[in-house]
Every structure is written in C-alpha cells, then in structure tokens.
PDB file of N, CA, C and O in Angstrom:
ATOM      1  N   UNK A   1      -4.256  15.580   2.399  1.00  0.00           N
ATOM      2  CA  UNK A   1      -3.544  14.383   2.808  1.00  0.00           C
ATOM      3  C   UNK A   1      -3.208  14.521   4.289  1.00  0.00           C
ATOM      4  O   UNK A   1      -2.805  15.553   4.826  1.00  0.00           O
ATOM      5  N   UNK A   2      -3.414  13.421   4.838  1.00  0.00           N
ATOM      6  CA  UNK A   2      -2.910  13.421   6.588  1.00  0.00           C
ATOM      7  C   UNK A   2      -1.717  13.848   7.079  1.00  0.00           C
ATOM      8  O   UNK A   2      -0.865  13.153   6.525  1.00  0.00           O
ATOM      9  N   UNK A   3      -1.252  14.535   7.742  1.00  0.00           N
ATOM     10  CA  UNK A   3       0.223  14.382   8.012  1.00  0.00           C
ATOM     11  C   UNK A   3       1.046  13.432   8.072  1.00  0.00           C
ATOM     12  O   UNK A   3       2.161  13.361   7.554  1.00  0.00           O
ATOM     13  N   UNK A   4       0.174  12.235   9.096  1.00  0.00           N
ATOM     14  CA  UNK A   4       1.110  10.824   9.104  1.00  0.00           C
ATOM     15  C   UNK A   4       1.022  10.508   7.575  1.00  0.00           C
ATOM     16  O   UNK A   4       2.125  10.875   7.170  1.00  0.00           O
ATOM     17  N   UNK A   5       0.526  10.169   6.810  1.00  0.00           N
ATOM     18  CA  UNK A   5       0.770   9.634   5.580  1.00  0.00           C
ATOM     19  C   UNK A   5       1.731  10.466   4.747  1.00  0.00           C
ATOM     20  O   UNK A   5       2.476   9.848   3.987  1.00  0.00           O
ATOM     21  N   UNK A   6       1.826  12.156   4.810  1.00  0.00           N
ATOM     22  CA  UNK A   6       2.379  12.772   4.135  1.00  0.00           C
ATOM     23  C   UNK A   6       3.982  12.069   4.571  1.00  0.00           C
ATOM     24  O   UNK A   6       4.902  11.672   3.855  1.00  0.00           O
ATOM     25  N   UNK A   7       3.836  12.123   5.923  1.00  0.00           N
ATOM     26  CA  UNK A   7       5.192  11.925   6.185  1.00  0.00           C
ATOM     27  C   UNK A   7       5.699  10.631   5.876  1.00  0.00           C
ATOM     28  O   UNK A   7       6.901  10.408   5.731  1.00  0.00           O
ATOM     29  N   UNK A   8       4.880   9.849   5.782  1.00  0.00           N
ATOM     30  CA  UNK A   8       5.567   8.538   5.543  1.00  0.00           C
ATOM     31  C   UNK A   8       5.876   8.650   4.101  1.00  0.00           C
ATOM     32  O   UNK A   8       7.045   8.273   4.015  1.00  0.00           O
ATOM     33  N   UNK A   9       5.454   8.964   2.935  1.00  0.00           N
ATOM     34  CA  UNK A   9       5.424   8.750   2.155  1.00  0.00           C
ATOM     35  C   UNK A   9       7.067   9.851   1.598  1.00  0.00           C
ATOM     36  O   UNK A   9       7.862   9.520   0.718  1.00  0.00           O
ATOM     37  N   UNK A  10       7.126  11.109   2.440  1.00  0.00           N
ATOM     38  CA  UNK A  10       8.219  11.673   1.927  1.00  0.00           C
ATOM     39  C   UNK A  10       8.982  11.270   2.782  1.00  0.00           C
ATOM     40  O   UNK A  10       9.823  12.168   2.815  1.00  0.00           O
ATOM     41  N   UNK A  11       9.465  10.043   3.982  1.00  0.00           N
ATOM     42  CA  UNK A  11      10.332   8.923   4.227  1.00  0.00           C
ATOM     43  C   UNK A  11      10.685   8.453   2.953  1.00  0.00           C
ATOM     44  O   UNK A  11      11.692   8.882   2.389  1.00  0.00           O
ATOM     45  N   UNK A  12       9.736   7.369   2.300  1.00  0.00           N
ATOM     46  CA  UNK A  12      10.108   6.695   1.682  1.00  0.00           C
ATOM     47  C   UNK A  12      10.372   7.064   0.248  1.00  0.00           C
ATOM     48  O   UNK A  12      10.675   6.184  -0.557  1.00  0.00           O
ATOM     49  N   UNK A  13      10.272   8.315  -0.106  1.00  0.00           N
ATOM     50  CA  UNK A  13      11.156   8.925  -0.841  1.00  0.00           C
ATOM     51  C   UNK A  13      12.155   8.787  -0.832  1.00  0.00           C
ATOM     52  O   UNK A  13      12.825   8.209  -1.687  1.00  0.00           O
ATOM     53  N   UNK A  14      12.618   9.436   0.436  1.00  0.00           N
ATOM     54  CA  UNK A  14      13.820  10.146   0.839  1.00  0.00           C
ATOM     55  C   UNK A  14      15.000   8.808   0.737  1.00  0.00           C
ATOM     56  O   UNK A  14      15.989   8.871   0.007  1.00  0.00           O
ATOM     57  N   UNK A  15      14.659   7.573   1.650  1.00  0.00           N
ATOM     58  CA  UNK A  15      15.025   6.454   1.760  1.00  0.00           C
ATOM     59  C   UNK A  15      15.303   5.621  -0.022  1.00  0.00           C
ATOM     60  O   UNK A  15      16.204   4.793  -0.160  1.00  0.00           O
ATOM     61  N   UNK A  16      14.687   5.891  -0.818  1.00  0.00           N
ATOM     62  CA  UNK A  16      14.342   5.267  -2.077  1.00  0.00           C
ATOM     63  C   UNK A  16      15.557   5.493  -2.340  1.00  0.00           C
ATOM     64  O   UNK A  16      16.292   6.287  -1.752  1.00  0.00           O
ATOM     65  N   UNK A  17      15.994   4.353  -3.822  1.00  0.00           N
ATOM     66  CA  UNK A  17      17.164   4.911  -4.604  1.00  0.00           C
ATOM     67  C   UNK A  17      16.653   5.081  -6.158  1.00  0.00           C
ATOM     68  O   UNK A  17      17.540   5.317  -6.977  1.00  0.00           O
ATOM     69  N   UNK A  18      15.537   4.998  -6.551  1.00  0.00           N
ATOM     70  CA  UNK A  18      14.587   5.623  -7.267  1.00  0.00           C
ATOM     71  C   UNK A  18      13.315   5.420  -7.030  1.00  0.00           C
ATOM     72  O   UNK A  18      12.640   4.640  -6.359  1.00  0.00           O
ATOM     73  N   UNK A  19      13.080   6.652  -8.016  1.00  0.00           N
ATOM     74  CA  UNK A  19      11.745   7.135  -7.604  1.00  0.00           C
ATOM     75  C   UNK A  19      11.004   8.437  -9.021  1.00  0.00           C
ATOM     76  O   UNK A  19      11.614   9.477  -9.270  1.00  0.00           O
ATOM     77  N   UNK A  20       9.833   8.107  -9.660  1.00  0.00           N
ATOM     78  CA  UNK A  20       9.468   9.084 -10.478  1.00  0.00           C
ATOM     79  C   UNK A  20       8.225   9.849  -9.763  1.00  0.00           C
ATOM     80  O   UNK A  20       7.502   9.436  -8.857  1.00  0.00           O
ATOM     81  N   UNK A  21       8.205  10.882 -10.334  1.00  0.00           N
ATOM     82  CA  UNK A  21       6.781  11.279 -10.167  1.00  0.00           C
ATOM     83  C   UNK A  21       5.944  12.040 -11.318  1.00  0.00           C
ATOM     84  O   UNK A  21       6.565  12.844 -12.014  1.00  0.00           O
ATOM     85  N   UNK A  22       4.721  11.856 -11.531  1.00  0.00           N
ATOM     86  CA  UNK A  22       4.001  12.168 -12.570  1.00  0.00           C
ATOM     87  C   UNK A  22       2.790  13.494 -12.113  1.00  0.00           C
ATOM     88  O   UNK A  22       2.267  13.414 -11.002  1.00  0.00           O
ATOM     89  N   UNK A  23       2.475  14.494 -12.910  1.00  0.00           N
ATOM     90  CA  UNK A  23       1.377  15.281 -12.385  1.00  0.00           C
ATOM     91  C   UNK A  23       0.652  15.272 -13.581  1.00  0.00           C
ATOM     92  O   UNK A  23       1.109  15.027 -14.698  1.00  0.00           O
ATOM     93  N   UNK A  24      -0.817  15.626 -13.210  1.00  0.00           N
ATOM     94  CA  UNK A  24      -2.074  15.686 -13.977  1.00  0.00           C
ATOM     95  C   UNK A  24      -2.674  17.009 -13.809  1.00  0.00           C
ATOM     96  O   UNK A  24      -2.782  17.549 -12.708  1.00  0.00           O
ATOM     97  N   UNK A  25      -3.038  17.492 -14.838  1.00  0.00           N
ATOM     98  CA  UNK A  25      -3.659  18.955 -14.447  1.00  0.00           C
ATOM     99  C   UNK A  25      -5.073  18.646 -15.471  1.00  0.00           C
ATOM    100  O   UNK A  25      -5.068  18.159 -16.602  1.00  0.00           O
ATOM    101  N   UNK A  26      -6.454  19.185 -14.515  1.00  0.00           N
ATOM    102  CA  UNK A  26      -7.130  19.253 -15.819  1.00  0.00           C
ATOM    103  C   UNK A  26      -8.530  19.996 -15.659  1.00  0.00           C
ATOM    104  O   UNK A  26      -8.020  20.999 -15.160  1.00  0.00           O
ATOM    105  N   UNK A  27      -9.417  20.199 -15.675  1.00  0.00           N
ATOM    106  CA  UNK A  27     -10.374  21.538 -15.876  1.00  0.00           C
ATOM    107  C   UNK A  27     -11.621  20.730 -16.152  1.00  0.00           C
ATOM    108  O   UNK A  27     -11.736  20.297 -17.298  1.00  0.00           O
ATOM    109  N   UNK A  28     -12.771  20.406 -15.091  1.00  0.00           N
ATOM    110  CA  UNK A  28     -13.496  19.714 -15.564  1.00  0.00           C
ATOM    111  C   UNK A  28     -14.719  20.823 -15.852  1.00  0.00           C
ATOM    112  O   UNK A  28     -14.452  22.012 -15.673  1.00  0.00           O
ATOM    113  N   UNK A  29     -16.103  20.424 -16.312  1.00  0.00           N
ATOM    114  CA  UNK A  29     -16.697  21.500 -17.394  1.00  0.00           C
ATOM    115  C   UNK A  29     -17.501  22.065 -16.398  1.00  0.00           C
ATOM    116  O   UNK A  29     -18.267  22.826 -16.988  1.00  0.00           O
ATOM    117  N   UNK A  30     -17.776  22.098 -14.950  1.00  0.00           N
ATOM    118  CA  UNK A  30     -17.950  23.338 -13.788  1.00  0.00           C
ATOM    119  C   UNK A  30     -16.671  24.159 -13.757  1.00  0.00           C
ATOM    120  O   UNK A  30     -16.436  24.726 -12.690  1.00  0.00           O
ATOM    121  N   UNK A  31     -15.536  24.362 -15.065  1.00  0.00           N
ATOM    122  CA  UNK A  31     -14.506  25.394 -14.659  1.00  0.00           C
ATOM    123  C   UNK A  31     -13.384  25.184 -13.119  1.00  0.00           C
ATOM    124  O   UNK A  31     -12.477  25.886 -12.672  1.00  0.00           O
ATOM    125  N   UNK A  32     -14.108  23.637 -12.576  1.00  0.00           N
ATOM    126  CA  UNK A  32     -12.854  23.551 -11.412  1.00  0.00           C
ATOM    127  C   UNK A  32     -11.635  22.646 -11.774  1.00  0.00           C
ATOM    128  O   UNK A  32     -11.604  21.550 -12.335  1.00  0.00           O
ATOM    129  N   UNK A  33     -10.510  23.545 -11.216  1.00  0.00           N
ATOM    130  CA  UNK A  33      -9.238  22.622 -11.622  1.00  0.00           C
ATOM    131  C   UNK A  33      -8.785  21.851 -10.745  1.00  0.00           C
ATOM    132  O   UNK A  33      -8.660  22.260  -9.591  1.00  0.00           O
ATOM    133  N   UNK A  34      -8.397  20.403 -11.143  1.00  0.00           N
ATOM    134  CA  UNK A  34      -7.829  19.168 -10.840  1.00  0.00           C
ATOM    135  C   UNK A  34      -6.708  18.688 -10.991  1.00  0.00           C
ATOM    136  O   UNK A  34      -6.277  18.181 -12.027  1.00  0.00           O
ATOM    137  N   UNK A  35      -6.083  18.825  -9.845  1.00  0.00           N
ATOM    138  CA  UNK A  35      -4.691  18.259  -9.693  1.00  0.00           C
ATOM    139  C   UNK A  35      -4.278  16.944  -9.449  1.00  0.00           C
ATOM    140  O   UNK A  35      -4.308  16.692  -8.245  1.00  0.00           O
ATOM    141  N   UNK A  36      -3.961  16.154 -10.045  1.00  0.00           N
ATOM    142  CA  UNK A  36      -3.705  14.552  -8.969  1.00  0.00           C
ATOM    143  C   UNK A  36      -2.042  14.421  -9.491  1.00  0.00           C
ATOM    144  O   UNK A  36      -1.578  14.681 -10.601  1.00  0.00           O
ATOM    145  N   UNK A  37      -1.342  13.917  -8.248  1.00  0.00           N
ATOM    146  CA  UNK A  37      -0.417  13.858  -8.744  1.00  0.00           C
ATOM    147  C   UNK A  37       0.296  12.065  -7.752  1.00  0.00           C
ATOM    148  O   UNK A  37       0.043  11.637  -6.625  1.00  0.00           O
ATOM    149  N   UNK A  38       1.441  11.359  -9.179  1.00  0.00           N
ATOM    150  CA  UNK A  38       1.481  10.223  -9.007  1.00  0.00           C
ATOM    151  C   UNK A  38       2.762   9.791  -8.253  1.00  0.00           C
ATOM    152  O   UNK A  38       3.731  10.230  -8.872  1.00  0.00           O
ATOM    153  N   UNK A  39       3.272   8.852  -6.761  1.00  0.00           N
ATOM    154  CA  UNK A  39       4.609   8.998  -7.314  1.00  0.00           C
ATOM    155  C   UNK A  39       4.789   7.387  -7.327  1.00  0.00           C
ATOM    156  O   UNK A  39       3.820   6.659  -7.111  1.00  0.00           O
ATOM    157  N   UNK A  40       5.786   6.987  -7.533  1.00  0.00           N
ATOM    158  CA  UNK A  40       6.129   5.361  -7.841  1.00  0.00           C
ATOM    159  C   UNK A  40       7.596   5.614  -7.762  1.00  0.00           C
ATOM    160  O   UNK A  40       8.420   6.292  -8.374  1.00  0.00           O
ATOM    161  N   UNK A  41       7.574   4.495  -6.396  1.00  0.00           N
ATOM    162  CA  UNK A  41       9.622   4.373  -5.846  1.00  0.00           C
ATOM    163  C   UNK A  41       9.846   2.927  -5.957  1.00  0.00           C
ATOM    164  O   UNK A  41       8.967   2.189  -5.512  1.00  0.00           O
ATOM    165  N   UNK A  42      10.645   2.538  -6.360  1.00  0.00           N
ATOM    166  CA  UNK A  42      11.776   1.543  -5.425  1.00  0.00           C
ATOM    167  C   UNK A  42      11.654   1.365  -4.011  1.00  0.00           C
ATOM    168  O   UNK A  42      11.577   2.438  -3.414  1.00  0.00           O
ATOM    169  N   UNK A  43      11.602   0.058  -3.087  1.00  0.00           N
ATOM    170  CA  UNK A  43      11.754  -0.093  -2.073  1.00  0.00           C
ATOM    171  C   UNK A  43      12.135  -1.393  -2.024  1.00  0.00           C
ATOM    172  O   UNK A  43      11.487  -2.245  -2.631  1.00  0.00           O
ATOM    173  N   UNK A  44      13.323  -1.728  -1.234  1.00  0.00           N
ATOM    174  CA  UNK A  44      14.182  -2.653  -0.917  1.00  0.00           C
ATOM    175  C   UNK A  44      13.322  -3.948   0.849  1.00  0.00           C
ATOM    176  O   UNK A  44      12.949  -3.506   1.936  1.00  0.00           O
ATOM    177  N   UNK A  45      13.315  -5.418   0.391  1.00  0.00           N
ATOM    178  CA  UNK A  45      12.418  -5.464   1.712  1.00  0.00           C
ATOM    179  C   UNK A  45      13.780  -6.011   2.483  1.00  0.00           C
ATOM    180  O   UNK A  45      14.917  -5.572   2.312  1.00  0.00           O
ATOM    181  N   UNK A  46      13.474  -6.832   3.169  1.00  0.00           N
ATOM    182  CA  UNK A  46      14.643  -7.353   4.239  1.00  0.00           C
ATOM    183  C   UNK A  46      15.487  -8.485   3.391  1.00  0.00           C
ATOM    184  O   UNK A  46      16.428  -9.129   3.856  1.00  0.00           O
ATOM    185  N   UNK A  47      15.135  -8.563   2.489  1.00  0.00           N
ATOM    186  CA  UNK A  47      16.213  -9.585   1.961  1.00  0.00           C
ATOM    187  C   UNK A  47      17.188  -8.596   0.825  1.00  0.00           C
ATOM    188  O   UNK A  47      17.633  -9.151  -0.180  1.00  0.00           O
ATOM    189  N   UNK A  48      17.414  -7.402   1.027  1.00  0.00           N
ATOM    190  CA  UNK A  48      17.980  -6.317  -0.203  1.00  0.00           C
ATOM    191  C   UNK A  48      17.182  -6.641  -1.712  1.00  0.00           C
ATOM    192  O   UNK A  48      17.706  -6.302  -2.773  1.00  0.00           O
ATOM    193  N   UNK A  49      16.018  -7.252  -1.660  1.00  0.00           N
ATOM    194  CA  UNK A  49      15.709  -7.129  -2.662  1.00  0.00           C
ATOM    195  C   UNK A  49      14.338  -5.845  -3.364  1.00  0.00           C
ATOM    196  O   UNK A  49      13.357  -5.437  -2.742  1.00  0.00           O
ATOM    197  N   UNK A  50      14.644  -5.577  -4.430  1.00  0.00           N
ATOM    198  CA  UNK A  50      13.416  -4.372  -5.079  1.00  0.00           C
ATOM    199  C   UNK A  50      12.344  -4.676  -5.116  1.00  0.00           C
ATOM    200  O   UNK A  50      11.872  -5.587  -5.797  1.00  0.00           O
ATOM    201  N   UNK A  51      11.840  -4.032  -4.461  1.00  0.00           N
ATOM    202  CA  UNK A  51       9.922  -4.121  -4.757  1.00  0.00           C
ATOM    203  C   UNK A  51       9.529  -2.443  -5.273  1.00  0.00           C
ATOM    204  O   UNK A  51       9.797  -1.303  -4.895  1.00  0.00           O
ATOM    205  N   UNK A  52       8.564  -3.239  -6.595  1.00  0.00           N
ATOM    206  CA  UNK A  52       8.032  -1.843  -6.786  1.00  0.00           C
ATOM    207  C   UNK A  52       6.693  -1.780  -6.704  1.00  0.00           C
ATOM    208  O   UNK A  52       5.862  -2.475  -7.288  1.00  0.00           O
ATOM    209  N   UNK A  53       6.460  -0.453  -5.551  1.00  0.00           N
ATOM    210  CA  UNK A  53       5.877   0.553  -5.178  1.00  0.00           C
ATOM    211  C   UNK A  53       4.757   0.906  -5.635  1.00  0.00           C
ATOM    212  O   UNK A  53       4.217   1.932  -5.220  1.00  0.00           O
TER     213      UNK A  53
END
C-alpha cells in the first residue's frame, strides 16, 4: 500500500467515531498465504451527517 493512502486511510480512522475491521486469511493450492484485510468507518460530510464508508 502507498504511504499517501496508508496515511489517509489511518486519518480517517483516527477521525471516525466508528469503525470495524475484518481479516481474511487463506492458503491457496501453490501453498501461498493470503491476507486481505477489510476496514469500514463512519464519516461525517459537511452537513454533520453519516456516510458510510
């Protein structure tokens, strides 16, 4: 992942007033392991209202 994106994205964490996150683990049949992991926040736009993420 890019830095700028890393960082934006753990902004809008940080900023969130929720926020989950989900991980995936899994082993495909060349024996390599696969990580993906999900997150989904809350974000407020200029009118204080919730948008989700």
């Amino acid at each position: 992942m890019a830095d700028v994106q890393r960082s934006d994205l753990l902004q809008k964490i940080h900023t969130s007033c929720k926020y989950s996150i989900m991980i995936d683990e899994s082993t495909d049949i060349s024996v390599k392991q696969n990580l993906v992991t999900y997150v989904r926040l809350l974000e407020t736009d200029e009118f204080g209202m919730a948008e989700l993420q």
